[in-house]
C-alpha positions in Angstrom: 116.3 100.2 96.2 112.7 101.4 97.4 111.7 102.1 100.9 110.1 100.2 103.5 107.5 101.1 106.2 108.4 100.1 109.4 105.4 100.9 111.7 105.0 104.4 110.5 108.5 104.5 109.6 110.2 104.8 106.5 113.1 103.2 105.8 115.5 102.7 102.9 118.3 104.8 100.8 117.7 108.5 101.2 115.9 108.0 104.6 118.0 108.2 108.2 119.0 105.1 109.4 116.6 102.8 111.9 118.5 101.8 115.0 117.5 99.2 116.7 118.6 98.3 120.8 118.7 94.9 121.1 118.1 94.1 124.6 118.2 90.5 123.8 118.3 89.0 127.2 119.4 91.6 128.8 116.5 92.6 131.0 117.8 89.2 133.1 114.0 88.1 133.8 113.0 91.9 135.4 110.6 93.5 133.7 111.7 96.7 135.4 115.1 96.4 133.4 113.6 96.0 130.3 111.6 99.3 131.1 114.9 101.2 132.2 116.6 99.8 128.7 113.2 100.5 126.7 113.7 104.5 128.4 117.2 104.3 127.6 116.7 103.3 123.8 113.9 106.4 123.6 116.2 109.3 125.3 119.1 108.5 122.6 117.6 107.9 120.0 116.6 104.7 118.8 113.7 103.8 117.0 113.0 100.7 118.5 114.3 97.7 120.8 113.9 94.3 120.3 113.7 90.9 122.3 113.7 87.3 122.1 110.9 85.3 122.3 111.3 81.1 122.5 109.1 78.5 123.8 112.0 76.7 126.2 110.6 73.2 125.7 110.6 73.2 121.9 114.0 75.3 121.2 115.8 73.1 123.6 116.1 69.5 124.4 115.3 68.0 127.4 119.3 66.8 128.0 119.9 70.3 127.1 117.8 71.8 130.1 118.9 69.1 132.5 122.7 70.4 132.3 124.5 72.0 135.2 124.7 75.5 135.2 124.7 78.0 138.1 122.7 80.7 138.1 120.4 83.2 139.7 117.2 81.2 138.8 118.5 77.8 140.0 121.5 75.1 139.0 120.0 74.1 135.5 120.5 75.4 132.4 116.0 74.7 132.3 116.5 76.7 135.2 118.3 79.8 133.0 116.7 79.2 130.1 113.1 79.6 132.2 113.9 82.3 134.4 115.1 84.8 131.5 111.7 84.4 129.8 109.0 86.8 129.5 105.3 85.9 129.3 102.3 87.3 128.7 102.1 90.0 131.5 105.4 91.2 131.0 105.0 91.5 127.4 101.8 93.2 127.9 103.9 95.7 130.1 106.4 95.9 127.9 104.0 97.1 125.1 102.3 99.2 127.4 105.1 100.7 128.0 106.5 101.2 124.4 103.5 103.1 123.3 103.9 105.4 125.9 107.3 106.3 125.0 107.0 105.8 121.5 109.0 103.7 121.0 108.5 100.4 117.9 109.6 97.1 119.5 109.5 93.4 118.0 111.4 90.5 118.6 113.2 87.7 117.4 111.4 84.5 117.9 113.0 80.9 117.7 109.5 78.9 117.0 106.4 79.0 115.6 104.8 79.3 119.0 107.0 82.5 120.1 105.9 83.6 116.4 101.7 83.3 117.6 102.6 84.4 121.1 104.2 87.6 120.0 101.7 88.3 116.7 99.4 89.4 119.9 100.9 92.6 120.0 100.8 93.3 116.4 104.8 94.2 116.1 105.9 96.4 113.4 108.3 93.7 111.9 109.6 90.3 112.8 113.4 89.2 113.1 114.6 85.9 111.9 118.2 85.5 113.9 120.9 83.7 112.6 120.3 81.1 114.4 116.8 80.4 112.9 118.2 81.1 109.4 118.3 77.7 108.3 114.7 76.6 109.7 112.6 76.3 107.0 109.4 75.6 108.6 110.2 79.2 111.0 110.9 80.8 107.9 107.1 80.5 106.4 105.8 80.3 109.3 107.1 83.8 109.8 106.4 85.1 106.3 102.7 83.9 106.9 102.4 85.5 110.1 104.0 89.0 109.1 101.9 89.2 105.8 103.4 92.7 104.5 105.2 93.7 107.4 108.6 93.4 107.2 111.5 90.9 107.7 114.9 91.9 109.6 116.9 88.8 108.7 120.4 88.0 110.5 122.7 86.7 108.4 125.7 85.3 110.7 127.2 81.7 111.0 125.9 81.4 107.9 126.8 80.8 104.0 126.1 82.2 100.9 124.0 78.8 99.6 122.2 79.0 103.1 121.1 82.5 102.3 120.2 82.3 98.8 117.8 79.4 99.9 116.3 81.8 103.2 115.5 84.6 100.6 114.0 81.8 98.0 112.1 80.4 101.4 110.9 83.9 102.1 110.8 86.2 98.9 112.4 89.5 98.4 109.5 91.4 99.5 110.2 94.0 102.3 113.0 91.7 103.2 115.9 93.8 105.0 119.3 91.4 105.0 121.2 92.1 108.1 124.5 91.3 107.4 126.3 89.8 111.2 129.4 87.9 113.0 127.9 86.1 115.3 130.8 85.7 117.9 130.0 88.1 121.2 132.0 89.7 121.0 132.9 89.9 117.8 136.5 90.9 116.7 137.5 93.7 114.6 139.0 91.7 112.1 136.3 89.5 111.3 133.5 92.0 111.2 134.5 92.0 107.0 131.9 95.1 106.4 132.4 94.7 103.0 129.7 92.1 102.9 126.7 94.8 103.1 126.9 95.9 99.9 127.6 92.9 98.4 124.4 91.3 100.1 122.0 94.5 98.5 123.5 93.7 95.3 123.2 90.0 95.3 120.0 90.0 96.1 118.4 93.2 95.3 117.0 94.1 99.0 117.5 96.6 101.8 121.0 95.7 103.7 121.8 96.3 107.4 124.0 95.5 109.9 123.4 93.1 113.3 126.6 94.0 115.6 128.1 92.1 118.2 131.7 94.3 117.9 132.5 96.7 121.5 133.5 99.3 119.1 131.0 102.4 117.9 133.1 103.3 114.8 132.3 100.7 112.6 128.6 100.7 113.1 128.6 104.1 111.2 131.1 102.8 108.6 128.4 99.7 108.0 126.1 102.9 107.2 128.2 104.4 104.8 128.1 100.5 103.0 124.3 100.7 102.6 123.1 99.5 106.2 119.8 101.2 106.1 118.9 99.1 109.5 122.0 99.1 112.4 121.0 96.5 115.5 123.2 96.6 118.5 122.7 95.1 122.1 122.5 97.3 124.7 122.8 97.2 128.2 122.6 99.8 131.5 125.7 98.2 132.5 128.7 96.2 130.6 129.8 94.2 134.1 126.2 93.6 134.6 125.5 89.5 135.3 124.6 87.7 131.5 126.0 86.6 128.8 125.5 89.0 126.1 126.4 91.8 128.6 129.9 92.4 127.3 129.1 92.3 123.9 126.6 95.1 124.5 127.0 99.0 124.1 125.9 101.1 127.4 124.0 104.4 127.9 127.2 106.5 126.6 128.2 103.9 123.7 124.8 103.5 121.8 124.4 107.4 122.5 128.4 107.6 120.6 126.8 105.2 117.9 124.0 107.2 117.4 126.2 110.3 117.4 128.3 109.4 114.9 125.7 107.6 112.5 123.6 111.2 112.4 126.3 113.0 112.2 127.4 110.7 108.8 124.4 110.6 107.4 124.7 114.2 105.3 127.6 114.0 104.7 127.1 111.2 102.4 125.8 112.9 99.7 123.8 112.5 96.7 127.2 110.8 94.8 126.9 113.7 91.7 130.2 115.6 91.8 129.5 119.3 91.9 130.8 122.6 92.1 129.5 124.2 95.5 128.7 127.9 96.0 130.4 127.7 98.9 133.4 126.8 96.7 133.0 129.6 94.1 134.9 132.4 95.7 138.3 130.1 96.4 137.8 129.1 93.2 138.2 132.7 91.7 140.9 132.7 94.2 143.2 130.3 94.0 142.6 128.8 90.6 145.2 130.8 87.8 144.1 129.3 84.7 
């Protein structure tokens, strides 16, 4: 597999894994949350955050909008849906902000319109979510947009046939599969791991992993698969109002993650079996014949 530059990152077998915090949604419309999560992400270690980027008119319907639903911003789903997006100037501080703590961000973004708004700010990469997987017209709209940069592509809710025609859709150039249960959160018995690897060798790209489990364990296993990319949601606090909250991994839990990926990482090897030095003197030791 060859590496991939995201921003002036490299990424790919060989080269430490690039975690992403996904805070999603959970800024809950305050662009001073986003900021604390953003300074969160930087002191433990991730490379970047991402968001979520829609234009509410086009990625819902109008019946959709209309429904009940109570919340902070009013009694309308419209209402929700409106009050947890950011627009310009709170993107503009966001990648103010970013740059100042080095940190890469991005974001997923559910139409062509989100795709424009965001291309502003010149992101590093673009994420399709699973979700999006199946839009065609997204999909090249995307490719188009991101040129050389790459793709971070979620693969959850989704089949095999469904992939195989996203990858035709978008080529297998500095493509990165994320492989993802999309259930928040997601149960330890359906995460199925496994898939990672079998999604590089399929299709010859860069795996990862997109996870929605409350566990930290299993985010370093999905490394030890081939995940060169790991995404999880993060939050400053679990009981916190929203919807993804729960799902999401707080200060000491993405700081655990991050922990126990590093800590992984050299102890994985190069895969040739070999006689230590370290090894030589119990060998003289212990072995009689």
């Amino acid at each position: 597999m060859k590496e991939i530059k995201i921003g002036s990152t490299l990424v790919g077998d060989g080269q430490p894994c690039y975690i992403v915090g996904e805070i999603g949604i959970n800024h809950n419309g305050d662009v001073e949350i986003a900021k604390r999560l953003i300074e969160m992400a930087e002191a433990v270690g991730c490379n970047a955050v991402k968001f979520q980027k829609r234009t509410v008119d086009v990625v819902y319907t109008a019946e959709e909008l209309a429904k009940p639903r109570e919340n902070p911003f009013g009694t309308t789903n419209g209402d929700l849906k409106r009050g947890l997006e950011f627009g310009r100037a709170q993107y503009e501080e966001i990648d103010r902000y970013c740059r100042a703590e080095g940190v890469d961000w991005f974001a997923s973004c559910w139409d062509e319109g989100s795709v424009d708004f965001i291309e502003h700010f010149h992101p590093p990469c673009y994420k399709i979510a699973s979700a999006s997987l199946t839009d065609d017209g997204l999909l090249r709209h995307t490719r188009q947009r991101a040129g050389k940069r790459p793709l971070l592509v979620s693969t959850g809710m989704s089949t095999l046939e469904q992939i195989d025609h996203a990858v035709e859709v978008l080529g297998k150039e500095n493509l990165i599969l994320l492989h993802t249960t999309s259930t928040y959160p997601s149960a330890n018995t359906e995460l199925n791991l496994k898939v990672i690897p079998m999604l590089r060798e399929r299709y010859g790209v860069l795996g990862g992993y997109s996870g929605h489990e409350t566990g930290v364990v299993t985010s370093a296993v999905a490394v030890a698969l081939g995940a060169c990319v790991v995404e999880r949601h993060i939050t400053l606090d679990r009981a916190m109002w929203g919807s993804d909250q729960a799902a999401s991994l707080g200060p000491s839990g993405i700081s655990k993650m991050i922990q126990h990926i590093r800590y992984l990482e050299p102890a994985m090897g190069d895969g040739v079996k070999c006689v230590y030095p370290t090894e030589e003197p119990i060998l003289k030791k212990l072995r009689r014949k």
